[in-house]
C-alpha positions as CSV (number, residue, x, y, z in Angstrom):
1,X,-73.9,-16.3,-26.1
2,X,-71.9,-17.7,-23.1
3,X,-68.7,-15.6,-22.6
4,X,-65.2,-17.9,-22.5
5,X,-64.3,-19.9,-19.5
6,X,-61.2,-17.3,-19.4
7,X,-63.3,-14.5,-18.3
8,X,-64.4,-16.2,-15.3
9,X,-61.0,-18.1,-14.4
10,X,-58.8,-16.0,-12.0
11,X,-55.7,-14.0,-13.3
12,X,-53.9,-15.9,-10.8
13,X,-54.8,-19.1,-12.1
14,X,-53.9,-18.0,-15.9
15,X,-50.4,-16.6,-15.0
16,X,-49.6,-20.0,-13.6
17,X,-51.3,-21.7,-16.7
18,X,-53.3,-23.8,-13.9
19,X,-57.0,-24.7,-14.5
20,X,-59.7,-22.4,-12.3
21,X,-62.8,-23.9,-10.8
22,X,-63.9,-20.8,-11.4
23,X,-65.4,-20.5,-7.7
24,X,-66.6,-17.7,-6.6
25,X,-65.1,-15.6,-4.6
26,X,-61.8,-17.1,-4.2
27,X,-61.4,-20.3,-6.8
28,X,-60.0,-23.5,-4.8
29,X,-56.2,-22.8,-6.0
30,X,-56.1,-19.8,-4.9
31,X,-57.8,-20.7,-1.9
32,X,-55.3,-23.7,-1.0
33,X,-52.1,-21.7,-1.6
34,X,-53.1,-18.6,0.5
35,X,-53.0,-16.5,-2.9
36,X,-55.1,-13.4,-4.2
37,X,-57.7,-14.3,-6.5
38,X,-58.0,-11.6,-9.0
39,X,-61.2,-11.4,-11.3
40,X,-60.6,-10.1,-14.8
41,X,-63.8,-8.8,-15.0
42,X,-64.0,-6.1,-11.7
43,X,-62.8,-2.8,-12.9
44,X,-60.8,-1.8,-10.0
45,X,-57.5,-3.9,-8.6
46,X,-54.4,-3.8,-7.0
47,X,-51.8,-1.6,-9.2
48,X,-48.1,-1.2,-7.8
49,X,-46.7,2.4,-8.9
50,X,-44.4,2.2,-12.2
51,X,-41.4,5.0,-12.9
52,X,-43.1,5.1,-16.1
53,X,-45.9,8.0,-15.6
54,X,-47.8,7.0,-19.0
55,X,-47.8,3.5,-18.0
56,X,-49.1,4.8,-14.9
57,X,-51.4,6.9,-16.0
58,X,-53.4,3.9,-17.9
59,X,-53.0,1.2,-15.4
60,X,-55.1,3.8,-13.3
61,X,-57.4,4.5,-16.0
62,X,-58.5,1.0,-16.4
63,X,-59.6,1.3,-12.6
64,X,-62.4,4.0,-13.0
65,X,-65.7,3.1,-12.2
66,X,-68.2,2.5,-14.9
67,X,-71.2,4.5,-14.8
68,X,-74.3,2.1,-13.3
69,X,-77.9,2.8,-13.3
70,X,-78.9,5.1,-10.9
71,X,-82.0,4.8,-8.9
72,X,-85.1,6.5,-9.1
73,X,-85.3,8.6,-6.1
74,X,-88.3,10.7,-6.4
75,X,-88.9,11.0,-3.1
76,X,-85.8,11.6,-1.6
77,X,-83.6,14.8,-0.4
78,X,-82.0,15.4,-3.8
79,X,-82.0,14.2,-7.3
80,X,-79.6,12.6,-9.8
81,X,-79.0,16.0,-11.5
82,X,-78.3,17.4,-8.2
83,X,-75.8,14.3,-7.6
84,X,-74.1,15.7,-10.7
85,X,-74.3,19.3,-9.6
86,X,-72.7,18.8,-6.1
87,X,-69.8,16.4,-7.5
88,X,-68.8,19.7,-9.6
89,X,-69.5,22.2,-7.0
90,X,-66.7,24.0,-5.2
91,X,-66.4,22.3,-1.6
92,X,-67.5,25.7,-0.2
93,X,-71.2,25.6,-2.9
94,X,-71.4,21.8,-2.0
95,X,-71.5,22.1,1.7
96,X,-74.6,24.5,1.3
97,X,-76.2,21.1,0.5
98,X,-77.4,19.8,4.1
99,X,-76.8,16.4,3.1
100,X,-73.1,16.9,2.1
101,X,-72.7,19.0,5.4
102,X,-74.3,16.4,7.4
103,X,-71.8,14.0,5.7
104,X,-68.8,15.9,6.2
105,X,-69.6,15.9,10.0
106,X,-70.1,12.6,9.5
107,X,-66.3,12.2,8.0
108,X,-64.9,14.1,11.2
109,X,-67.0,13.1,13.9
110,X,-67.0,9.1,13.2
111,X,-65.0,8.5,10.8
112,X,-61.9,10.0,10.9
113,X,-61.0,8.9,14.2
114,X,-60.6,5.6,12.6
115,X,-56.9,7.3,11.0
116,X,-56.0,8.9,14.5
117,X,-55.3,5.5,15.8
118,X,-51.9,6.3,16.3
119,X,-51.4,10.3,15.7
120,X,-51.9,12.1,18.9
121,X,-52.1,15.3,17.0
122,X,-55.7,13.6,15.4
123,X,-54.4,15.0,11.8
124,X,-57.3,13.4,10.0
125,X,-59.8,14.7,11.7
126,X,-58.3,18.4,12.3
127,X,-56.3,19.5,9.2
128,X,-58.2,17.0,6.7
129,X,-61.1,18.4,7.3
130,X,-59.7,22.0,7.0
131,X,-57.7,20.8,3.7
132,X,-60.7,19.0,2.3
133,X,-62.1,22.7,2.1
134,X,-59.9,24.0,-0.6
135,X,-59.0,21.2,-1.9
136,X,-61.5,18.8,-4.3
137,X,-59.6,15.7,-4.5
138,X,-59.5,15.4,-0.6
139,X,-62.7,16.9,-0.4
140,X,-64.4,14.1,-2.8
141,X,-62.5,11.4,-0.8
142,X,-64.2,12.5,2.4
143,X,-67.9,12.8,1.2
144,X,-67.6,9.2,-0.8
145,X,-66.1,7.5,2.2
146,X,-68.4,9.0,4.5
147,X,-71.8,8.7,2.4
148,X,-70.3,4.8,1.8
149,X,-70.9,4.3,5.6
150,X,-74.2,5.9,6.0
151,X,-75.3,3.7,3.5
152,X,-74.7,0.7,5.5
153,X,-76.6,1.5,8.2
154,X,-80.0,1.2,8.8
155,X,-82.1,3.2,5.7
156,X,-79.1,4.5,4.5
157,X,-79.4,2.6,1.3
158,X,-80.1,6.2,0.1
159,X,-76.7,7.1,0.1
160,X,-75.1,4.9,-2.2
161,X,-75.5,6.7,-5.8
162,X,-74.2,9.8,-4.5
163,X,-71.0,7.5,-2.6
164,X,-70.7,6.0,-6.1
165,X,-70.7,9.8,-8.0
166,X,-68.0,11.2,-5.8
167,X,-65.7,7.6,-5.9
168,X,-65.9,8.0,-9.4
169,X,-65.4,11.9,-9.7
170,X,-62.2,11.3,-7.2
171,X,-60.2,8.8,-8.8
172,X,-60.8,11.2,-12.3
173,X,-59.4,13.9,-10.2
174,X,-56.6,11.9,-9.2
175,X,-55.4,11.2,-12.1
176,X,-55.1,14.4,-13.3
177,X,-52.5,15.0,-10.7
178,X,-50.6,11.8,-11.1
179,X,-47.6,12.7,-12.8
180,X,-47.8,16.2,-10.8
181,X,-47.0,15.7,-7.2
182,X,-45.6,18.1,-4.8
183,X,-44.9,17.5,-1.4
184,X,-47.4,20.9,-0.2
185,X,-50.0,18.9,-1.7
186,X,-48.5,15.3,-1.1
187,X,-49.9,14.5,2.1
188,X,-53.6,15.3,0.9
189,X,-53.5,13.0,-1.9
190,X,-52.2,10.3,0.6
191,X,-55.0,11.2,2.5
192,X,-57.3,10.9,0.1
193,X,-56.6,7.7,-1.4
194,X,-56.6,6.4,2.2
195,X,-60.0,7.3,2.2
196,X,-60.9,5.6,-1.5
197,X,-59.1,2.6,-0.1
198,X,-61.3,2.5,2.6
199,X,-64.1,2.8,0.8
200,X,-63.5,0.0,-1.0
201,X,-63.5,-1.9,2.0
202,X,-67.0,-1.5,2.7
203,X,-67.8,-1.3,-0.7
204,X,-66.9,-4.9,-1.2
205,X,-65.2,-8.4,-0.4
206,X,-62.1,-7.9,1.4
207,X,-60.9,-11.3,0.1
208,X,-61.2,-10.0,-3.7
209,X,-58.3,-7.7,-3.0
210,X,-59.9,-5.1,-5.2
211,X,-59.2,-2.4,-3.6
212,X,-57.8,1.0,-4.9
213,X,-53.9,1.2,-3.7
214,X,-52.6,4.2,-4.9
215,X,-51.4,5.6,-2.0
216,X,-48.6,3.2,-2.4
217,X,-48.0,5.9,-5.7
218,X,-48.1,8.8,-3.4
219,X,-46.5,7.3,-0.1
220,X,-43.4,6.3,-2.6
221,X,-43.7,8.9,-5.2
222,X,-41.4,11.7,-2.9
223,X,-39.4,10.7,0.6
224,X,-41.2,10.8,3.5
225,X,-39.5,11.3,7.0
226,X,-41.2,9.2,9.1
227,X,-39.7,10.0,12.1
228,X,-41.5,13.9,11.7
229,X,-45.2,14.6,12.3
230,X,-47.3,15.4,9.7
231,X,-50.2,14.4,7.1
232,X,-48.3,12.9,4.9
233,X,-46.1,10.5,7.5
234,X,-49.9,10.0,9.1
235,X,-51.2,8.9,5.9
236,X,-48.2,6.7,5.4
237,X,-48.7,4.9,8.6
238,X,-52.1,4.9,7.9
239,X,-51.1,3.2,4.8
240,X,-49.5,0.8,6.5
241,X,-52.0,-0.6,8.9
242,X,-54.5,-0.7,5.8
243,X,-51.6,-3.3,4.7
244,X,-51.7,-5.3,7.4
245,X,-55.1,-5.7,8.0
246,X,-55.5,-7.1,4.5
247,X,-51.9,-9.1,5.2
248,X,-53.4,-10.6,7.9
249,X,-57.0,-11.6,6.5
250,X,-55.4,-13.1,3.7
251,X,-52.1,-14.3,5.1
252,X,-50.2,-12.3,2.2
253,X,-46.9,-10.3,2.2
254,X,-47.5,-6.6,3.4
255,X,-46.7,-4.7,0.1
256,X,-44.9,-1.9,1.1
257,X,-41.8,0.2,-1.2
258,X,-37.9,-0.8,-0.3
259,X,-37.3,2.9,0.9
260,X,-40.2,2.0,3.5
261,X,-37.9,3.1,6.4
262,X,-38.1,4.2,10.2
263,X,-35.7,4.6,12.8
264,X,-36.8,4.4,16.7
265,X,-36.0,7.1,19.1
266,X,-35.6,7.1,22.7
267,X,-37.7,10.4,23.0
268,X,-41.1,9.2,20.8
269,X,-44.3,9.5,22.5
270,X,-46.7,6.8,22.9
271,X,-48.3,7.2,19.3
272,X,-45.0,6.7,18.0
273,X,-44.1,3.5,19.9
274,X,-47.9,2.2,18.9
275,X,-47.0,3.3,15.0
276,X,-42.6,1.6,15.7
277,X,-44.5,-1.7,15.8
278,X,-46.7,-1.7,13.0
279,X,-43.6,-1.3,11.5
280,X,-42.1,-4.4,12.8
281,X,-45.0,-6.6,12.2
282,X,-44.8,-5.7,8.7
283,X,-41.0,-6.6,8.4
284,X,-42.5,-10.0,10.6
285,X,-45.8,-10.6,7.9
286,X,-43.2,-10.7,5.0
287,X,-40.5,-13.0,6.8
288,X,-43.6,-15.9,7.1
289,X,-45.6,-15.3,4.4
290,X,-43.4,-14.1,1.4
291,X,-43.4,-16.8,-0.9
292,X,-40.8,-15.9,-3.6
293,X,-38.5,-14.3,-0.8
294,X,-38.3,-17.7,1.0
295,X,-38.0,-19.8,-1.3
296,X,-33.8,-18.2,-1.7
297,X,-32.9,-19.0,1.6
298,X,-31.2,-21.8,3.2
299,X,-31.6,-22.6,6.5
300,X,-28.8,-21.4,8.4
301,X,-29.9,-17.6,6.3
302,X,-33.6,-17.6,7.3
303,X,-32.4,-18.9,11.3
304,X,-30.5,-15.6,11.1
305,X,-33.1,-13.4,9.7
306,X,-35.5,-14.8,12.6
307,X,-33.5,-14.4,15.7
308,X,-33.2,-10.5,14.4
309,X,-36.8,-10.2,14.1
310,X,-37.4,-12.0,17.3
311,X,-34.7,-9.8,19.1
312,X,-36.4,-6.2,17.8
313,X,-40.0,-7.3,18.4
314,X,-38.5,-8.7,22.6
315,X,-36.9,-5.4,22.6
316,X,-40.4,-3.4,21.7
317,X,-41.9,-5.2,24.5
318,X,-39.0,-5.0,27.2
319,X,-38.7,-1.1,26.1
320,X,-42.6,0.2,25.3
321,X,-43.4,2.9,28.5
322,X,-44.8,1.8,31.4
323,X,-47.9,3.3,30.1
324,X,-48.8,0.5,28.2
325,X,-49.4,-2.0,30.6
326,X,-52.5,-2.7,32.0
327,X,-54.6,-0.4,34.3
328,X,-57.1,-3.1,35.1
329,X,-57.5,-6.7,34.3
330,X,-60.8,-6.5,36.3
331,X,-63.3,-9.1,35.0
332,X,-65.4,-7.2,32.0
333,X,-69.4,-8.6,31.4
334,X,-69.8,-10.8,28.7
335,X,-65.9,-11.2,28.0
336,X,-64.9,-14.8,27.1
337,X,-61.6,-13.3,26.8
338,X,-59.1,-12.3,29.4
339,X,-59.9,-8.7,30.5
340,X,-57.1,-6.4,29.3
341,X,-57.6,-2.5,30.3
342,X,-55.5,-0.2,28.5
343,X,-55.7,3.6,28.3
344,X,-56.1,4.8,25.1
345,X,-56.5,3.3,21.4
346,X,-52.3,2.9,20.4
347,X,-52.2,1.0,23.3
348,X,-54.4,-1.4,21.9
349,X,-53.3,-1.7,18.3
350,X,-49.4,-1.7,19.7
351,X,-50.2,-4.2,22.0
352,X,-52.2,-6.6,19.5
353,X,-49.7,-6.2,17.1
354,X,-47.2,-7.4,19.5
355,X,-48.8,-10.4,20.5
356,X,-49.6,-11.4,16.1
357,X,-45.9,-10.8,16.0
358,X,-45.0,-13.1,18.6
359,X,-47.6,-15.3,17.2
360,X,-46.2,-15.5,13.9
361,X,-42.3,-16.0,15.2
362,X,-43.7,-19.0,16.8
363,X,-45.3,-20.5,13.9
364,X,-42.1,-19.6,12.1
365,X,-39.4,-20.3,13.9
366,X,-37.5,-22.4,11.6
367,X,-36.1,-25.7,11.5
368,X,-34.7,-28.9,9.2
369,X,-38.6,-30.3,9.6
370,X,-40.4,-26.9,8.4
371,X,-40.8,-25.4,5.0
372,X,-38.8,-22.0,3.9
373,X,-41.6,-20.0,3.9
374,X,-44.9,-19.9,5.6
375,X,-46.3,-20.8,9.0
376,X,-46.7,-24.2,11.0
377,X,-47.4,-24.8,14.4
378,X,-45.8,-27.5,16.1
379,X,-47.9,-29.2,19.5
380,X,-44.9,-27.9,21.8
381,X,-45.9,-24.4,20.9
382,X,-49.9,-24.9,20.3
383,X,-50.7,-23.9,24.6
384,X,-48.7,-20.5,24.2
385,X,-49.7,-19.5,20.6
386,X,-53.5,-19.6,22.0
387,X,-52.7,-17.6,24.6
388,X,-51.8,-15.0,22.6
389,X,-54.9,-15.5,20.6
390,X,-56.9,-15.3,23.7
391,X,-55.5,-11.8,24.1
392,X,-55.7,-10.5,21.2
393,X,-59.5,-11.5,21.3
394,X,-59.6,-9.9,24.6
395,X,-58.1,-6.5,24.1
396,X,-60.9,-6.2,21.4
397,X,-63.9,-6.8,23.6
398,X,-62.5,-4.9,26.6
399,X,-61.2,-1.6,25.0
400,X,-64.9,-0.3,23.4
401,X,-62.9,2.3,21.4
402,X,-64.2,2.3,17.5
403,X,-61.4,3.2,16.0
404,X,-59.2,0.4,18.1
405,X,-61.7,-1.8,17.1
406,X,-61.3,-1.7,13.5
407,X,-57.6,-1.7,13.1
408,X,-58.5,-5.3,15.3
409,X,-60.1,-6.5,11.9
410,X,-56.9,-7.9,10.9
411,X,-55.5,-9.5,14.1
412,X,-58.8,-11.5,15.1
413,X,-59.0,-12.5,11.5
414,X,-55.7,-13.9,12.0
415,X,-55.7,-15.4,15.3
416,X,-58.9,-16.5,15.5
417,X,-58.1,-19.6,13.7
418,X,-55.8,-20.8,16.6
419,X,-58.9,-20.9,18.9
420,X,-59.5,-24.3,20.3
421,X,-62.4,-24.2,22.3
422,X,-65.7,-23.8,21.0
423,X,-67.4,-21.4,23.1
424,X,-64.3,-18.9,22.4
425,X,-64.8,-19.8,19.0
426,X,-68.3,-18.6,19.1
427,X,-67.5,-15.5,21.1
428,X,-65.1,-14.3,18.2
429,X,-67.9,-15.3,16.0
430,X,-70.4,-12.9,17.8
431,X,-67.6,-10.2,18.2
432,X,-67.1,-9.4,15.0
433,X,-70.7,-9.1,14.6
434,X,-70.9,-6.8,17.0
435,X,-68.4,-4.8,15.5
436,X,-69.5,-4.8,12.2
437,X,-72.5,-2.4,13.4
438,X,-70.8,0.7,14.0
439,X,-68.5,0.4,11.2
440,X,-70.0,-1.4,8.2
441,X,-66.8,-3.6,8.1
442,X,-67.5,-6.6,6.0
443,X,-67.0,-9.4,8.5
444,X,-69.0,-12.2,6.8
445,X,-65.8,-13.2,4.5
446,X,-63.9,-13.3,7.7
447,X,-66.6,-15.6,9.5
448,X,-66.4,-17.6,6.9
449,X,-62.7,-18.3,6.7
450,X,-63.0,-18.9,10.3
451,X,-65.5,-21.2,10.3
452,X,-64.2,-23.3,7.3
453,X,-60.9,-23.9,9.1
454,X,-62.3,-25.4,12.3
455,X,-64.4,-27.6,10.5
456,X,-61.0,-28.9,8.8
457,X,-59.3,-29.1,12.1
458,X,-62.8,-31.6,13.4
């Protein structure tokens, strides 16, 4: 019996009592207005953290996974009862396994450089690890992230029941502890839903926004110091960049809680610098693309609000050390883009996240002809918002660093569609490609996007 047309329409749709198309993956509203397309039917979404810790408590429960079949695997390197066993097991039994311990090296030898992007202590890949040990939650986090990206490379297909066992097993763990946090224990469930976030990622469509976000419970839960080192402000700005990436793809607000808050110092190190302006790109993301925040201002108001922003992201660039600019601009092989040197990964994500920033202020700059809200380029500004597209694109392919590479994700999902020229076009095209070896990123949604707004701009 066919279901109703309801359970394929988007949420979206339904909450604005609009009829869906009921495309897949994102229906043509949703699609036109730049909104998320929620599915009723997927199991896991987007849930903002409630004062209410039973109301809580069964938002999350609707997000577990639902058992699926598992495949027979007689012939690999453990069975479905073992899959079982090991989920239980005490980290320490569980890493007697070879192929959790191979994972787990895994996690700290490729993976969790991804969340040292901008901690120059490398907390995720020292004290996680060490945490993960004697702790479960964490240590579940780790194993499904990590056994999520063998199974995106080549023959590691093998992989994904036992990623799917310990997603499962976390997120049952987690909310146990819900309504219990502490801030010893804090920063490792930040960390770990960091991880299930990430996981997601790969898991899925980026663009279905169905990703598990309770590290916005955790990151809000207890005040955070960002300003101090430490797991839990690492996870936060981890957090963060998560945000932005997906902000970015899908030209969204950054969600992020109203005691979000950081104060620049004189005496931060680079890291900190890199991490000062994620922060202002996220207060930049929500000036352009926050719908219902807009739509109160007048003119003179919203003028006001972007002659701030434009002030504090000038002052990040007139202020950022010296050690930021360029050691080379030396012509790289293969590079369609302008060759950008830099030394080490923070450069790179502070320095694309300046140029989206002064991207977006030039889109938005406002006047009596623009909207209150959103982005528009004008022809007077088309020449130097490209450039800045042409760097972003070129700090990518000239900085080989991993991690820097997929914090770029977000910014040559973005930019990308202010290319002009074709063969650029086609470079970013074969760049994310590239990239999406090494890291399992889903880029085909991204292409996609891509492609569909240059043929609109034919």
């Amino acid at each position: 019996m066919p279901r109703h047309a309801s359970e394929y329409s988007c949420v979206t749709c339904r909450q604005r009592k609009i009829k869906c198309d009921e495309a897949q993956p994102v229906c043509s509203n949703c699609q036109r207005a730049h909104r998320e397309c929620q599915r009723p039917e997927k199991t896991v979404k987007y849930v903002l953290h409630s004062a209410d810790p039973e109301q809580q408590k069964s938002l999350f429960e609707s997000q577990i996974p639902q058992p699926r079949h598992l495949h027979d695997r007689e012939h690999d390197s453990w069975s479905i009862l073992e899959d079982k066993l090991l989920v239980s097991a005490d980290p320490k039994a569980a890493l007697e396994n070879p192929v959790v311990a191979t994972l787990f090296r895994h996690y700290i030898d490729f993976l969790a450089p991804w969340y040292d992007l901008s901690d120059s202590q490398n907390l995720f890949c020292t004290l996680v690890p060490q945490h993960a040990i004697n702790n479960p939650i964490l240590f579940k986090a780790v194993i499904a992230f990590s056994a999520c990206h063998m199974s995106r490379t080549p023959g590691g297909h093998r992989y994904q029941d036992l990623a799917h066992e310990y997603h499962a097993a976390c997120i049952r763990d987690l909310l146990a502890v819900l309504n219990d946090i502490h801030p010893e224990t804090q920063g490792d469930y930040l960390a770990a839903t960091c991880l299930l976030r990430s996981y997601e990622i790969l898991n899925g469509n980026t663009r279905q926004q169905q990703h598990l976000l309770g590290a916005y419970s955790f990151a809000s839960s207890t005040h955070i110091s960002l300003n101090l080192p430490g797991l839990s402000q690492s996870g936060t700005w981890n957090y963060l960049r998560e945000e932005i990436t997906m902000a970015l793809e899908l030209r969204r607000p950054v969600r992020i809680g109203s005691g979000f808050a950081f104060v620049a110092s004189g005496e931060m190190g680079d890291d900190m610098w890199a991490n000062y302006m994620s922060y202002i790109l996220a207060k930049v993301v929500n000036f352009c693309f926050d719908e219902s925040g807009g739509l109160g201002r007048g003119l003179e108001e919203r003028e006001g609000n972007w002659r701030e922003l434009e002030k504090e992201v000038e002052g990040w660039g007139e202020k950022r050390p010296a050690s930021f600019d360029p050691f080379s601009t030396a012509a790289k092989e293969r590079n369609e883009f302008p060759s950008i040197w830099l030394l080490s990964p923070w450069h790179v994500a502070g320095e694309q996240y300046f140029y989206v920033a002064e991207m977006l202020l030039a889109l938005s700059k406002p006047s009596p002809n623009t909207p209150f809200f959103g982005i528009m380029g004008r022809e007077e500004s088309r020449e130097t918002i490209e450039g800045f597209a042409l760097k972003i694109c070129g700090l990518a392919f000239t900085n080989g660093n991993v991690s820097a590479r997929v914090n770029a994700f977000g910014p040559l999902a973005f930019c990308g569609r202010y290319l002009s020229q074709v063969h650029h076009r086609e470079a970013l095209v074969s760049m994310l490609q590239d990239f999406s070896i090494p890291t399992g990123w889903p880029v085909q949604p991204i292409i996609e996007d891509l492609r569909q707004h240059w043929e609109g701009e034919a």
